[in-house]
C-alpha positions in Angstrom: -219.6 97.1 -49.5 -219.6 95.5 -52.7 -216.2 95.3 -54.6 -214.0 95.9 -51.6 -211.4 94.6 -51.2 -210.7 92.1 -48.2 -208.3 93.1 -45.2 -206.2 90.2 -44.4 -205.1 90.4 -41.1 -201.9 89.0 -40.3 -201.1 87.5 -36.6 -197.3 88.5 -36.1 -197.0 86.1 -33.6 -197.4 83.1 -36.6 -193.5 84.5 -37.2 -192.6 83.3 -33.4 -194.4 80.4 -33.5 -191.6 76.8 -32.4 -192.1 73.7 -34.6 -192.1 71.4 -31.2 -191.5 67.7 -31.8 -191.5 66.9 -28.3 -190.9 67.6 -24.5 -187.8 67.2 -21.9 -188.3 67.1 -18.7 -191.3 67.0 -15.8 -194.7 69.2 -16.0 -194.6 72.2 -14.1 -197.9 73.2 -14.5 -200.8 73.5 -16.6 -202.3 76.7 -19.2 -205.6 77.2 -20.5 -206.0 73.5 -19.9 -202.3 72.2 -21.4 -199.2 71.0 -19.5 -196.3 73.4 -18.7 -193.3 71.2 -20.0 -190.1 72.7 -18.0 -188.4 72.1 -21.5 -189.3 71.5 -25.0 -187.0 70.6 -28.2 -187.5 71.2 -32.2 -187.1 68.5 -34.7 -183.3 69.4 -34.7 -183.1 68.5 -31.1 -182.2 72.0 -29.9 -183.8 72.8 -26.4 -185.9 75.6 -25.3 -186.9 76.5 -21.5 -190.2 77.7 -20.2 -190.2 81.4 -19.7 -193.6 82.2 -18.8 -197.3 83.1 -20.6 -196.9 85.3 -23.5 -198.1 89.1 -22.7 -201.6 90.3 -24.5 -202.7 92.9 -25.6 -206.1 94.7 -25.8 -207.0 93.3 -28.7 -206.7 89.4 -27.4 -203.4 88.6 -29.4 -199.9 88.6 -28.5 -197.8 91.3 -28.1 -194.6 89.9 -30.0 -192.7 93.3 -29.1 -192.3 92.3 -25.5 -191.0 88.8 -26.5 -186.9 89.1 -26.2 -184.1 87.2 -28.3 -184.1 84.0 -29.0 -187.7 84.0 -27.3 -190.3 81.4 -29.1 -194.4 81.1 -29.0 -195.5 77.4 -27.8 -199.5 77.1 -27.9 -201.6 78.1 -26.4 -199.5 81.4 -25.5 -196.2 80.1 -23.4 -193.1 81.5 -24.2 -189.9 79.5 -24.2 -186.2 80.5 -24.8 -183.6 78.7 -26.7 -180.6 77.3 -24.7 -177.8 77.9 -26.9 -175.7 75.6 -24.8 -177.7 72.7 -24.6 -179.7 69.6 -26.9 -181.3 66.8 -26.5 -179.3 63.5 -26.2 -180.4 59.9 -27.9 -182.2 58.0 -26.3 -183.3 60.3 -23.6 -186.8 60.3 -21.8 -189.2 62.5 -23.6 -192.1 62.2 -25.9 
């Protein structure tokens, strides 16, 4: 239609998305063809755990609603939760 105006749509799960610098721990699996780090940790050096595979829904994107506090997106669709108790240490293994 001429002169319409585009619809942006806007992906809710950008807002959950972690700024991962790197991982802790071993591999405990593999997603849509990515390791499954057991932990990962943000440029401040605070650590998350592996939760699971983020929920869909019909529509092919992720339902954010179902993600739970302090819950964060890690592509291609894992979820990981801050540990409040714990960050990474100098100097220890990791990438």
């Amino acid at each position: 239609m001429p002169g319409a105006i585009p619809i942006w749509r806007h992906d809710d799960a950008r807002i959950y998305d972690l700024a991962v610098t790197g991982n802790d721990g071993r591999v405990i699996g593999s997603y849509a063809g990515q390791p499954i780090f057991e932990s990962v940790f943000d440029l401040d050096g605070y650590r998350y755990a592996y939760v699971g595979v983020a929920p869909r829904l019909r529509s092919g994107r992720v339902d954010v609603k179902a993600l739970r506090e302090n819950q964060w997106l890690v592509g291609p669709g894992l979820v990981y939760e801050w540990d409040r108790h714990s960050r990474r240490k100098a100097g220890r293994a990791g990438s």
